[in-house]
LOTORZA-65059 format. One record per residue: x, y, z of N, C-alpha, C in turn; residue in one letter. Coordinates in steps of 0.05 Angstrom, whole numbers, padded with zeros to 5 digits, always signed. Example, Ala and Ser with C-alpha at 12.3 -4.5 7.8 and 13.67 -1.06 7.14 Angstrom:
<rs>
+00264-00114+00156+00246-00090+00156+00264-00066+00156A/+00257-00045+00142+00273-00021+00143+00258+00001+00157S/
</rs>
This chain:
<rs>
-00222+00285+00226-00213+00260+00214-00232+00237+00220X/-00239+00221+00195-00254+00196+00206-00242+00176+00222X/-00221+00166+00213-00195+00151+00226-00171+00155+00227X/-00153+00138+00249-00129+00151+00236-00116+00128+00237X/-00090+00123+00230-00073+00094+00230-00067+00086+00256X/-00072+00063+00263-00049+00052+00280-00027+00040+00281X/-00006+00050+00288+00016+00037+00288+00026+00023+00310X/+00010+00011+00327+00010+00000+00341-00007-00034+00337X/-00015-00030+00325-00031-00049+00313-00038-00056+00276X/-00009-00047+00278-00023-00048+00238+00007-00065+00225X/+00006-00053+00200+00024-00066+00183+00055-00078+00181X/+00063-00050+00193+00090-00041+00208+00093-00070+00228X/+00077-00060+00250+00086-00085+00273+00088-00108+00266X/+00075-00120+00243+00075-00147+00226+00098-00161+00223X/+00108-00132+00212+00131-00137+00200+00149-00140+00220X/+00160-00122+00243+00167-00123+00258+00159-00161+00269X/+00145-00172+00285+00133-00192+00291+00156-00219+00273X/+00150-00213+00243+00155-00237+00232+00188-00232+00226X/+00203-00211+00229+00225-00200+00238+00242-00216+00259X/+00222-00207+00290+00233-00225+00310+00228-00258+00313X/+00215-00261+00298+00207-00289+00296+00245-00305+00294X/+00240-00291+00268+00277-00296+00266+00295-00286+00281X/+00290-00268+00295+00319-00270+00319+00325-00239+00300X/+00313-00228+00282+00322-00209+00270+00319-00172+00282X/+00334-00150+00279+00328-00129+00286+00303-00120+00273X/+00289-00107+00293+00262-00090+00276+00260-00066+00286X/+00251-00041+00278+00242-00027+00280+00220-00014+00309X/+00197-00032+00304+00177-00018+00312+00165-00040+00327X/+00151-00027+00354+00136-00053+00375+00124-00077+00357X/+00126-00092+00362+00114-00134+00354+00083-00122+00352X/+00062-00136+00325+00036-00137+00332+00031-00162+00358X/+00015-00146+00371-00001-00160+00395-00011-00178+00389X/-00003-00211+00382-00010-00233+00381-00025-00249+00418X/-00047-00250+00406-00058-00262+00437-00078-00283+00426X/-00084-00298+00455-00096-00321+00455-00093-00343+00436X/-00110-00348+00415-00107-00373+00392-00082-00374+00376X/-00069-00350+00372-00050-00335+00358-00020-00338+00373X/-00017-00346+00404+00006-00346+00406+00021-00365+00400X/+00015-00385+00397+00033-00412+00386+00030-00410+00348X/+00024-00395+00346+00022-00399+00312+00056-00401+00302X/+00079-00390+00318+00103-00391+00309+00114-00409+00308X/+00105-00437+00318+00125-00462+00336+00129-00475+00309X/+00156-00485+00317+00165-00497+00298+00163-00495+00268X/+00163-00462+00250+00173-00451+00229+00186-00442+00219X/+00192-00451+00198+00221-00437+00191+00215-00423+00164X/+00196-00422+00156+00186-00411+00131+00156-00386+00137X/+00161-00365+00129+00137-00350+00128+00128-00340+00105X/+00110-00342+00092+00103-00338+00060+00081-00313+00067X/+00087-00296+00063+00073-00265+00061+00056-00259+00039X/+00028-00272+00039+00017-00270+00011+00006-00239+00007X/+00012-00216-00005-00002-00196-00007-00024-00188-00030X/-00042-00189-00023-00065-00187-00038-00078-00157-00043X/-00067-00137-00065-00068-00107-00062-00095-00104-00063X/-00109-00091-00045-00137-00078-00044-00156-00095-00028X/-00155-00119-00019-00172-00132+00007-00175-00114+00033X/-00194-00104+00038-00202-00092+00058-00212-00112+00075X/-00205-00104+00107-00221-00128+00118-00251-00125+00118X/-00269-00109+00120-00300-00106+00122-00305-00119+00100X/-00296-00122+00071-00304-00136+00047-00298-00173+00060X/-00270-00174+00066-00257-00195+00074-00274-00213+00090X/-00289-00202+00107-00310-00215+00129-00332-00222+00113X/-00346-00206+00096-00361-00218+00077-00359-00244+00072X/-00336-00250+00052-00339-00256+00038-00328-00286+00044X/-00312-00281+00075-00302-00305+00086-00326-00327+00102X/-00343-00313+00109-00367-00318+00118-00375-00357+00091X/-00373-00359+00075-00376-00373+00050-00343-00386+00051X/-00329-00383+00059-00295-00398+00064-00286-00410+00085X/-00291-00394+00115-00285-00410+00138-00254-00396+00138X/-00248-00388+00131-00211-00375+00155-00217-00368+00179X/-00205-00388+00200-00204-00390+00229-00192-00361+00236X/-00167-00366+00237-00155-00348+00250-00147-00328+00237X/-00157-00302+00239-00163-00274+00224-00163-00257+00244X/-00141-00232+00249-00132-00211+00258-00148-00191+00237X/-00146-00163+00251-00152-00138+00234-00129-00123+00242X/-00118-00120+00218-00106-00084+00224-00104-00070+00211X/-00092-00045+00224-00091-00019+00205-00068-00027+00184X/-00080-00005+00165-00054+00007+00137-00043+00032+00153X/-00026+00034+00135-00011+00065+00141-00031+00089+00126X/-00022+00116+00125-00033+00130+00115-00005+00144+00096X/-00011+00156+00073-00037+00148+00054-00050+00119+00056X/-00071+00111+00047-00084+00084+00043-00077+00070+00016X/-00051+00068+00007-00047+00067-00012-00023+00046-00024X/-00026+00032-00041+00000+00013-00053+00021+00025-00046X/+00036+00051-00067+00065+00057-00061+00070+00059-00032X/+00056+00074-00009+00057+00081+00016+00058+00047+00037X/+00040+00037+00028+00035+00019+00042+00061-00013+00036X/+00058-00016+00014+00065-00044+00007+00100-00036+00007X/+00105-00014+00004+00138-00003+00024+00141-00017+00050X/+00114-00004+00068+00124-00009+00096+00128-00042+00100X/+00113-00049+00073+00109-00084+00089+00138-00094+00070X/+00150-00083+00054+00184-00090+00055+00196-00075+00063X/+00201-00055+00081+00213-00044+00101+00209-00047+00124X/+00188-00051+00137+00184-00052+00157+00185-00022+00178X/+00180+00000+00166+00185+00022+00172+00162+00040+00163X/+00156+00067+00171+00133+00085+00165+00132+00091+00149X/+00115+00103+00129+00116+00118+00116+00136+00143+00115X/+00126+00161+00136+00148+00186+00157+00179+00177+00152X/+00186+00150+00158+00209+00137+00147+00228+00134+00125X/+00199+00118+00111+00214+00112+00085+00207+00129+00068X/+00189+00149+00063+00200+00171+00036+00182+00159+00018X/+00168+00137+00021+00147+00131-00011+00116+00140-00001X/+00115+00164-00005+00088+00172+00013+00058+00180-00008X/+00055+00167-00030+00033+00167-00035+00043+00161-00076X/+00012+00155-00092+00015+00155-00118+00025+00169-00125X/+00025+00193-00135+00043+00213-00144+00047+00235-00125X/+00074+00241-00127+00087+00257-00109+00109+00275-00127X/+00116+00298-00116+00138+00316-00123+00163+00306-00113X/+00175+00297-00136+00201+00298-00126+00227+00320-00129X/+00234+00319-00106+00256+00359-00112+00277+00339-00120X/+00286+00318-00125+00313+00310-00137+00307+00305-00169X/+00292+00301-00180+00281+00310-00210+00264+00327-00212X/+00258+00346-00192+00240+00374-00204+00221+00370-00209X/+00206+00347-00213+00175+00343-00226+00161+00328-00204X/+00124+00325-00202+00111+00308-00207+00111+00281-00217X/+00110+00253-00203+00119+00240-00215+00101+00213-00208X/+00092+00191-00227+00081+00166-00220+00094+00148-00206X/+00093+00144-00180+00112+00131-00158+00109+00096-00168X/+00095+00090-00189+00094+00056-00190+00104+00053-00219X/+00095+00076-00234+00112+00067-00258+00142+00085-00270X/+00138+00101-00247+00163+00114-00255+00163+00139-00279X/+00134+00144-00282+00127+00164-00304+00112+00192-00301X/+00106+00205-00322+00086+00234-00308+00066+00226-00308X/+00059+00231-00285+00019+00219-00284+00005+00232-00310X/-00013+00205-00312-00025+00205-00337-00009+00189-00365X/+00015+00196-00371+00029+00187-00384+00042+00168-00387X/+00042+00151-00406+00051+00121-00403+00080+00129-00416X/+00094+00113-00406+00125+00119-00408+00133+00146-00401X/+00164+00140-00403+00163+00172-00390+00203+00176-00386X/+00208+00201-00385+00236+00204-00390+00250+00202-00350X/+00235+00195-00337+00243+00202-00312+00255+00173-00294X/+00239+00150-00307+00251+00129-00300+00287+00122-00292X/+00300+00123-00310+00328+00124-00315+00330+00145-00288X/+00329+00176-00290+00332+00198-00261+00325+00186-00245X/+00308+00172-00245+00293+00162-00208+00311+00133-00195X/+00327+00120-00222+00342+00103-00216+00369+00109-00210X/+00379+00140-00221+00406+00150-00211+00408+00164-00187X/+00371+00176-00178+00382+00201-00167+00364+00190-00144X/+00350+00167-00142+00335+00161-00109+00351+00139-00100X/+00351+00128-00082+00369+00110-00068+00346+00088-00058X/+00353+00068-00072+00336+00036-00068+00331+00041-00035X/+00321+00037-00020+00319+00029+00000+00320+00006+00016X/+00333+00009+00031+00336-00012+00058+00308-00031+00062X/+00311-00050+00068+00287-00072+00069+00297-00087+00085X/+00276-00110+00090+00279-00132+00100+00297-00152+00090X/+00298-00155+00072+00319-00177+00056+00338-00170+00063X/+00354-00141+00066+00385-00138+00077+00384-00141+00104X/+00363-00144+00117+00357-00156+00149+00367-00188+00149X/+00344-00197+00129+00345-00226+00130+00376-00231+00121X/+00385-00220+00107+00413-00225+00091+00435-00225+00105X/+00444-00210+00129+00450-00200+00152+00458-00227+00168X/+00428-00240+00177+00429-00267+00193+00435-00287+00180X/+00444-00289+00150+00447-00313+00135+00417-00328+00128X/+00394-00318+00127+00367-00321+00125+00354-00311+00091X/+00342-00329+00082+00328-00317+00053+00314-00303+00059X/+00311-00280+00033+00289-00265+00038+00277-00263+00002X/+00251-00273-00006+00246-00264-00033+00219-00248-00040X/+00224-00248-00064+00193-00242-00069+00176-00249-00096X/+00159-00262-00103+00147-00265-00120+00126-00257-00137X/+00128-00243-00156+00111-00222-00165+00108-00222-00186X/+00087-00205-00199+00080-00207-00236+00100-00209-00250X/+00105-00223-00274+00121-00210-00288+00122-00185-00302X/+00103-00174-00308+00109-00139-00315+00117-00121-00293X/+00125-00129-00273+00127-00112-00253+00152-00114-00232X/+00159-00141-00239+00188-00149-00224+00221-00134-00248X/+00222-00128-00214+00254-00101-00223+00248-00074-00241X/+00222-00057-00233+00212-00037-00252+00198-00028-00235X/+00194-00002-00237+00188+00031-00215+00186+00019-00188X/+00167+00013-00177+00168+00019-00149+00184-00004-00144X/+00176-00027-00152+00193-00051-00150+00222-00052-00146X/+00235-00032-00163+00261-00031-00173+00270-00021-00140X/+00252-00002-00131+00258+00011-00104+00264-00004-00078X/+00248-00020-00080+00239-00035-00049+00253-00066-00057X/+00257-00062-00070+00262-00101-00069+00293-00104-00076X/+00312-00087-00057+00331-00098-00067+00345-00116-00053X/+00367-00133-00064+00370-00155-00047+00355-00170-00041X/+00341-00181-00056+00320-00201-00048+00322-00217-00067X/+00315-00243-00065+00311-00262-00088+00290-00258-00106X/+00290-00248-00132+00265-00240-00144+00261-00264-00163X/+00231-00278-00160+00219-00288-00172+00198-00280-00194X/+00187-00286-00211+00163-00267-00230+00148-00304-00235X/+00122-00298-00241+00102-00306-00258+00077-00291-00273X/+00073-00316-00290+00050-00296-00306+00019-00299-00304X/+00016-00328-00298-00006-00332-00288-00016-00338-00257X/-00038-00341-00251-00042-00354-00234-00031-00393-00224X/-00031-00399-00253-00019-00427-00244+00009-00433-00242X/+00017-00409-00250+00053-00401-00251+00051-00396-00233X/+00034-00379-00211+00045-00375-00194+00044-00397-00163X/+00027-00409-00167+00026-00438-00160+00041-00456-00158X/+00049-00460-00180+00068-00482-00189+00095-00469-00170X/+00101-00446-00181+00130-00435-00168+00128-00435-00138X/+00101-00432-00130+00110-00436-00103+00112-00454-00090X/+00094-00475-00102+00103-00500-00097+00127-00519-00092X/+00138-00509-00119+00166-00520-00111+00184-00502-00096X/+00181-00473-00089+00195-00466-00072+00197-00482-00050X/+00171-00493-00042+00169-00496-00013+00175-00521-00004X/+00176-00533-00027+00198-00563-00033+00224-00561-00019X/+00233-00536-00027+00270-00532-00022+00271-00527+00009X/+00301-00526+00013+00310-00529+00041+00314-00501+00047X/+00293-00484+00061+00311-00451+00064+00295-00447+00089X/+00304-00414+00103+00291-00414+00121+00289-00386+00119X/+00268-00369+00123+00268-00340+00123+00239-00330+00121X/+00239-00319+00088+00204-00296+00086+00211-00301+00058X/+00184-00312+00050+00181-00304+00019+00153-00282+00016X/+00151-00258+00006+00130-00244-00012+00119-00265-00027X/+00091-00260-00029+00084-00259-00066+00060-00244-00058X/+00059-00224-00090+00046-00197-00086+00027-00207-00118X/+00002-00200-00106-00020-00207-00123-00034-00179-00123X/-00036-00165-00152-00047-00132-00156-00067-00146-00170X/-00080-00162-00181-00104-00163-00198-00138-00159-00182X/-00133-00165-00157-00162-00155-00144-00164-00126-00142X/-00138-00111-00142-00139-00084-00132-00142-00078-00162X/-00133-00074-00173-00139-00072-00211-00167-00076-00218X/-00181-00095-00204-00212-00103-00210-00235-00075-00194X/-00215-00079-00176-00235-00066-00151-00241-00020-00172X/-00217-00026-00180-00211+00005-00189-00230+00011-00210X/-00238-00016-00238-00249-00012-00252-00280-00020-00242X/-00286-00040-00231-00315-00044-00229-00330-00026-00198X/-00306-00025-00180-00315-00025-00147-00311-00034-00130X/-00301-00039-00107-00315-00066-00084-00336-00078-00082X/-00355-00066-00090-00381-00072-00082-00399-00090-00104X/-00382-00088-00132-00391-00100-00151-00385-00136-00138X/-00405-00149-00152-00408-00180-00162-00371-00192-00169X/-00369-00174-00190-00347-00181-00207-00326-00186-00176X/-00323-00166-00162-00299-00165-00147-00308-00176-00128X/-00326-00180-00109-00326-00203-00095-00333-00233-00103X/-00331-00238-00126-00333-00260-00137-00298-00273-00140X/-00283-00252-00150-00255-00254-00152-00238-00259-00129X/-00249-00238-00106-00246-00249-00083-00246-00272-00066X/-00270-00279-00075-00275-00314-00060-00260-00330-00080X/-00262-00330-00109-00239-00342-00128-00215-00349-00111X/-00202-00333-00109-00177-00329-00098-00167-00343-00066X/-00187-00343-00062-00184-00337-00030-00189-00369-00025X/-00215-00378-00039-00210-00413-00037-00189-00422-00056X/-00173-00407-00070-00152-00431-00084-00136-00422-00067X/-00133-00410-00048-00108-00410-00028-00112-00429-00013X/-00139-00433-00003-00145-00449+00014-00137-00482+00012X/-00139-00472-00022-00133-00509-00032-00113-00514-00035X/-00094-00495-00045-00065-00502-00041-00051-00502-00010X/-00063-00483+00003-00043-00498+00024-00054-00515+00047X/-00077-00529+00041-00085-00555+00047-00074-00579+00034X/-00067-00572+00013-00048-00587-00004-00028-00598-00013X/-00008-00567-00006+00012-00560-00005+00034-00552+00016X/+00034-00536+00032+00038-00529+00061+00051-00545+00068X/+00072-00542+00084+00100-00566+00089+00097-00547+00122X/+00098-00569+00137+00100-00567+00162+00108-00554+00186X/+00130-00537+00164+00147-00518+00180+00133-00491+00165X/+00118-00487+00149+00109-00464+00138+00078-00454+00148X/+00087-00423+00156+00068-00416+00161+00055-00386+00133X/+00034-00393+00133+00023-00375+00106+00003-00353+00116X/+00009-00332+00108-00009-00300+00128-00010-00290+00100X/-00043-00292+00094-00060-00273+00073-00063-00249+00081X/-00051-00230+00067-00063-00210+00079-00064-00187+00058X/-00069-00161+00058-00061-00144+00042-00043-00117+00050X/-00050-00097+00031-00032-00058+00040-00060-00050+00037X/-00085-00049+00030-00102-00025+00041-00129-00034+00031X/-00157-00027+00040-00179-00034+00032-00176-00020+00005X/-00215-00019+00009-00218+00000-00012-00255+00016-00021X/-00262+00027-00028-00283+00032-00017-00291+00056-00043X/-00324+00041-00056-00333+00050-00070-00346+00070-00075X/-00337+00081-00097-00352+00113-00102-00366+00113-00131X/-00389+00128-00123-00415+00133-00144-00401+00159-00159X/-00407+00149-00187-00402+00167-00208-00402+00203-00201X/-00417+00214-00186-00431+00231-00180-00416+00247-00164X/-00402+00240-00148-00382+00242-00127-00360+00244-00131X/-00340+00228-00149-00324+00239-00160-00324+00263-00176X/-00307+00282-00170-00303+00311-00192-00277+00311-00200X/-00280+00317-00224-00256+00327-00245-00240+00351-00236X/-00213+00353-00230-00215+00382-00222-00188+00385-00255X/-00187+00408-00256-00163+00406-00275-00144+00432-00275X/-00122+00429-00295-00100+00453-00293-00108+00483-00293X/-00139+00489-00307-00134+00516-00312-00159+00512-00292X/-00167+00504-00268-00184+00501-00249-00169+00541-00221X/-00183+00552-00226-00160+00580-00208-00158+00565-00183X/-00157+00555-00177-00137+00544-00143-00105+00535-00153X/-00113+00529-00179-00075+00529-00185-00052+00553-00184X/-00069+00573-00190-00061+00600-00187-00038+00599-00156X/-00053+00586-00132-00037+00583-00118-00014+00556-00099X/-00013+00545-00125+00006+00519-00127+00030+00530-00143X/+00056+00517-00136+00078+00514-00149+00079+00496-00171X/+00061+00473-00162+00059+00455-00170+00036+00437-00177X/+00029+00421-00197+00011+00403-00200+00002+00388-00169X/-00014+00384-00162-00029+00371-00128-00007+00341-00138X/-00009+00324-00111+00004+00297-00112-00015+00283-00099X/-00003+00256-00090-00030+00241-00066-00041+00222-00090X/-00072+00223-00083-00091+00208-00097-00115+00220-00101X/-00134+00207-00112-00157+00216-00117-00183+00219-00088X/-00169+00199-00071-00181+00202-00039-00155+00228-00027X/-00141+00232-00029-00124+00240-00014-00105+00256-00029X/-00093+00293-00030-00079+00298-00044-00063+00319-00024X/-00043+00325-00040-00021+00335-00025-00011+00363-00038X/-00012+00388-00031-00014+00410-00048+00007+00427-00042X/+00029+00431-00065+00044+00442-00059+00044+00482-00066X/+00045+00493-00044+00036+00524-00048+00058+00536-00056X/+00055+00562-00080+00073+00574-00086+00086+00605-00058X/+00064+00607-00043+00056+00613-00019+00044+00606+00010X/+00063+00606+00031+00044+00591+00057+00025+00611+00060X/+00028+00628+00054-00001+00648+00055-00034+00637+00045X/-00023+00617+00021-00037+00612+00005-00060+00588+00027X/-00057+00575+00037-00066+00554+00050-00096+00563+00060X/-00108+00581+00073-00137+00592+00070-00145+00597+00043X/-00128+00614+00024-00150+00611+00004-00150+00589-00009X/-00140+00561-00008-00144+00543-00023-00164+00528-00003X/-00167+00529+00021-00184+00510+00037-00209+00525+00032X/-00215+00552+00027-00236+00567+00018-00245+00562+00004X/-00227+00556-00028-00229+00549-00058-00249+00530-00048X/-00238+00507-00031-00256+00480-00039-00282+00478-00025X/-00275+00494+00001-00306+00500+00013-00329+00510+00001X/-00319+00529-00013-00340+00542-00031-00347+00521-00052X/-00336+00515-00068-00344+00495-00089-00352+00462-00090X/-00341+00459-00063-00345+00423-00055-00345+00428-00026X/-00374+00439-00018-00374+00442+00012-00378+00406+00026X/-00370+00404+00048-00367+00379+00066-00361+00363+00054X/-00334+00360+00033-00336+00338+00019-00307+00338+00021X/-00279+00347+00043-00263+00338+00044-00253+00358+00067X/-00223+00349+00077-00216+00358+00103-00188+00368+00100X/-00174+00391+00107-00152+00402+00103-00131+00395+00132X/-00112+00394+00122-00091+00390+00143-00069+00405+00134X/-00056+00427+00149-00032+00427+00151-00006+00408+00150X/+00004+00403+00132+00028+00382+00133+00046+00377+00164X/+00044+00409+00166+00076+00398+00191+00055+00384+00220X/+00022+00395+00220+00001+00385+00237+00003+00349+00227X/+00001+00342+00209+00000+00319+00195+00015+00300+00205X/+00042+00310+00204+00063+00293+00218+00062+00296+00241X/+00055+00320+00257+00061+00316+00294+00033+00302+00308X/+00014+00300+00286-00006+00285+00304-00006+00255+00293X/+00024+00252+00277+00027+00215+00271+00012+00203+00253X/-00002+00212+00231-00016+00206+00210+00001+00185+00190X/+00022+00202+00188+00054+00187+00177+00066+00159+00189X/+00049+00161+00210+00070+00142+00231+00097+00152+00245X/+00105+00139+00260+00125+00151+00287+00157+00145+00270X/+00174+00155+00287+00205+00146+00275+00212+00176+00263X/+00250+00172+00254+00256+00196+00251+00239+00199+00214X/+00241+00229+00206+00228+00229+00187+00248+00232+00161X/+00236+00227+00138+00257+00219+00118+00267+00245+00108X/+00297+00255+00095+00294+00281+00094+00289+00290+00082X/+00272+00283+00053+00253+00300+00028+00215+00291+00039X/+00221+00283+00062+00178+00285+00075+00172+00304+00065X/+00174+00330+00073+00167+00354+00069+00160+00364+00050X/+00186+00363+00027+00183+00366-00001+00163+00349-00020X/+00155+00326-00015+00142+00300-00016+00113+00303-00014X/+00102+00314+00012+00078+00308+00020+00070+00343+00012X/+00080+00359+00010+00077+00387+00012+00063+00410+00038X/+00057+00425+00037+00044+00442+00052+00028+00442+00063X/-00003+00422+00050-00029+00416+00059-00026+00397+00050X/-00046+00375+00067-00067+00347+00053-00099+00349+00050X/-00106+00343+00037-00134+00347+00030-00138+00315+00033X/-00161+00306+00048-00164+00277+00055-00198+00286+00041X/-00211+00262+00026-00229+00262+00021-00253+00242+00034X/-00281+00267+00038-00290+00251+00062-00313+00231+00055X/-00319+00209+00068-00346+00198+00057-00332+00179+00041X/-00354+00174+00017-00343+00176-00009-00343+00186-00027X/-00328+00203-00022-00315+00231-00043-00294+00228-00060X/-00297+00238-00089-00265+00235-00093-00266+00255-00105X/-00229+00266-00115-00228+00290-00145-00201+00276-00153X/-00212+00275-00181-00193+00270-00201-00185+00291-00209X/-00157+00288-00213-00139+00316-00219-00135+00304-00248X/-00135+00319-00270-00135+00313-00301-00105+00325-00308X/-00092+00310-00309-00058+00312-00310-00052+00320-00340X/-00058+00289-00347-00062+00289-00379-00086+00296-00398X/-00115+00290-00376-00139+00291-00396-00147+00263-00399X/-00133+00250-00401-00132+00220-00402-00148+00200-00378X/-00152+00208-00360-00149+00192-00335-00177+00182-00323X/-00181+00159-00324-00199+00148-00330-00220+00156-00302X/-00245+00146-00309-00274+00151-00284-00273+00119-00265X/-00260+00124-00250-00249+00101-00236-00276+00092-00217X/-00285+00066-00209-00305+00063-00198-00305+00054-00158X/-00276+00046-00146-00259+00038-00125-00240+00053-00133X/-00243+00070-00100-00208+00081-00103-00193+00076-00072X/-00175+00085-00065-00167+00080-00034-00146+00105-00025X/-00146+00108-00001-00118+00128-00002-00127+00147+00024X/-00156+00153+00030-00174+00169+00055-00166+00147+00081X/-00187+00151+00093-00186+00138+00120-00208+00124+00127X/-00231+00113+00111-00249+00104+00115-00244+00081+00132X/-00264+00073+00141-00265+00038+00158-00261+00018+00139X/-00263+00024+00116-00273+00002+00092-00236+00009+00071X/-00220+00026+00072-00192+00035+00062-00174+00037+00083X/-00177+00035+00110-00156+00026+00129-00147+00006+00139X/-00170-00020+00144-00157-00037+00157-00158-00060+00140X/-00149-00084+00142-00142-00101+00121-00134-00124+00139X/-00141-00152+00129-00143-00166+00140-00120-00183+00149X/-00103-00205+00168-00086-00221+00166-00097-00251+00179X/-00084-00255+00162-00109-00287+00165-00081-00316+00163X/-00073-00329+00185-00057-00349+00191-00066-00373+00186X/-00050-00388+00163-00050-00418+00149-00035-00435+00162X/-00042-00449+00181-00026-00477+00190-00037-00495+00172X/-00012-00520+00172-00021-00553+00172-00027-00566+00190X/
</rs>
């Protein structure tokens, strides 16, 4: 393994952290706030959780270098390195191992299929008959908002409008005050006057357009660190601007992200013979997949399959090894993990990837995330006083 998560120092504890801030139950040990960082709590009653999908901190340092954010923590993501996996734990406050959202597409045994964990569809396929099943037959999950809700404390979240109360969304955000905008200055404006009003708790707002950039051009492209610093000084200006006294503002993201050369990525597809020994279509991501065997027998010849054909270019794990050496993160485990993550993981190494061709459709992506790199694990948190 190149890395592995900490949960001792990563996303989870954040949450936990901004949890006890309020006097609220959490889960999992407080992140280790020291030195410059320990008075950042005094006298707040507001915490605005900006999530920014795909900021890695190694890009983050770049690019801050040209910005000036003082006070900047690093920590880990969970594993997978991934939105559904990750941006769960940071409204639950709980593991992956936990909560049951463990990667882009996954098997689900309560609808029998393969399934797009963000839009609610069959990978590859836009729309899809499973939406409606995933809304009768999975159970919203527990969050922070029924925490905050609990103490008589707000809890919201602010997010695109194509995406507020729909697939993953629909999952994680219940009980929460849901807000939507469509632009950038909508989303400004709305927060603005949020922060006008009299409340006291955690507001979200979840920004996917750098991670969207990063997929089509790269990290490493112009385009996306240009969008980056975009972004990053109009935060700066709004809450120099804006920022009410009792509010404290933490930029941060759910997972880097880390670029791959055309070359490197491989196509693998359905009539590829390693399917021969799947039940099922692979799950996971294009860094990271999850293979469900029609046989445990089967598990050498598929780690063979790929040795032979893509020698040093990815790393096999036994699933139930997966979970006891905490890849998942700690806590009891959810009771479809198993079914979920499958038999093996195939983590891809370097920068490697394989696109699994579901539909045929699926595009030559240029940034992907979901492995364990230095550049797809840790992610930055960066504290806004007035």
């Amino acid at each position: 393994m190149e890395l592995l998560p900490d949960y001792e120092r990563g996303i989870v504890n954040l949450v936990s952290t901004f949890l006890k801030k309020f006097d609220c139950q959490a889960f999992h040990p407080e992140f280790p706030l020291e030195n410059s960082f320990e008075g950042v709590f005094n006298n707040v009653n507001k915490v605005i959780i900006f999530l920014i999908d795909g900021m890695g901190y190694k890009k983050f340092n770049e690019i801050n270098k040209k910005i000036g954010y003082e006070y900047v923590l690093k920590a880990s993501s969970v594993f997978p390195t991934t939105t559904v996996a990750a941006v769960t734990s940071w409204f639950t406050g709980r593991t992956p191992k936990e909560h049951g959202l463990l990667g882009y597409i996954l098997y689900l045994r309560e609808i029998g299929a393969i399934t797009n964990m963000i839009e609610h569809s069959y990978p590859g396929v836009e729309g899809g008959i499973f939406s409606g099943l995933i809304k009768r037959r999975i159970h919203r999950l527990e969050n922070v908002f029924d925490i905050l809700k609990d103490k008589g404390l707000y809890g919201g979240v602010l997010t695109h409008s194509t995406i507020a109360n729909s697939g993953l969304s629909y999952l994680i955000h219940r009980n929460g005050h849901i807000m939507s905008y469509f632009y950038m200055g909508d989303l400004l404006a709305t927060l603005k006057k949020r922060l006008s009003e009299d409340w006291k708790g955690l507001l979200y707002v979840y920004w996917g357009y750098l991670d969207g950039l990063g997929h089509k051009k790269g990290p490493d492209s112009e385009a996306y660190e240009i969008e980056m610093e975009r972004l990053l000084l109009e935060l700066k200006r709004f809450a120099s601007e804006n920022l009410p006294n009792d509010t404290l503002l933490v930029i941060t993201s759910d997972h880097g992200m880390i670029q791959i050369p055309s070359a490197n990525n491989y196509f693998i597809k359905s009539t590829d013979p390693f399917n021969r020994l799947l039940s099922s279509p692979p799950g996971g991501e294009m860094r990271m997949m999850y293979f469900y065997l029609s046989r445990k027998s089967n598990f050498e010849l598929l780690k063979r399959y790929f040795e032979e054909n893509f020698p040093e270019k990815s790393e096999f794990i036994p699933s139930n090894e997966a979970v006891e050496m905490g890849l998942f993160g700690r806590g009891r485990a959810h009771p479809e993990l198993y079914n979920r993550i499958g038999d093996v993981i195939m983590v891809a190494k370097d920068n490697y990837a394989f696109t699994y061709l579901y539909s045929g459709g699926e595009e030559r992506l240029n940034g992907m995330h979901g492995g364990l790199t230095e550049e797809e694990l840790y992610v930055p948190v960066v504290f806004v006083r007035r």
